[in-house]
N, C-alpha and C positions, 0 to 999 in steps of 0.2 A: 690430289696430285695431278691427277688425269685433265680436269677440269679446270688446271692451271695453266698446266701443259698448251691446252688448246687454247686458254685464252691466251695466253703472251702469241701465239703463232696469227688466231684469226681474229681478236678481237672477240665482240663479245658472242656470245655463243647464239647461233640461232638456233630451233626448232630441230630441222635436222640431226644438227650434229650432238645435242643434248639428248636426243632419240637414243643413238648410239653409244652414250659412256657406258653406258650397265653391262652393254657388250665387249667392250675394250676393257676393262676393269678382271673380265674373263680369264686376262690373260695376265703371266707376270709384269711386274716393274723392266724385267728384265728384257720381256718380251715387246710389250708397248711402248716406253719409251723410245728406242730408236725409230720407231712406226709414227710417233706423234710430233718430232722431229724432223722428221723425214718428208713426210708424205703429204702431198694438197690434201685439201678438202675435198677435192670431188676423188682422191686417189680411197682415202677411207672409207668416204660415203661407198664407192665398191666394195673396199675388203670386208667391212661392217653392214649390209642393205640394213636399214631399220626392220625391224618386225612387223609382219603385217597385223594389223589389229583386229584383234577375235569377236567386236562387236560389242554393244553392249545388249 
């Protein structure tokens, strides 16, 4: 749903914001929805930052 969500708003999903779903998913239907509706891409990219990555 999440991932629908984003696409109908940005098209298709880039790198970024595909970073980010595992963290939005965090929170309810309830919660995210109006947030993914809502909110630009670079307003998520702040409330979401990606993870930094632990290396391999």
């Amino acid at each position: 749903m999440v991932e629908n969500l984003l696409r109908v708003r940005f098209g298709e999903l880039d790198p970024e914001i595909q970073a980010i779903i595992s963290r939005i998913l965090q929170l309810s239907p309830e919660e995210f929805t109006p947030l993914l509706l809502q909110c630009s891409k670079q307003e998520l990219l702040k409330r979401f930052p990606p993870e930094k990555s632990q290396g391999n």
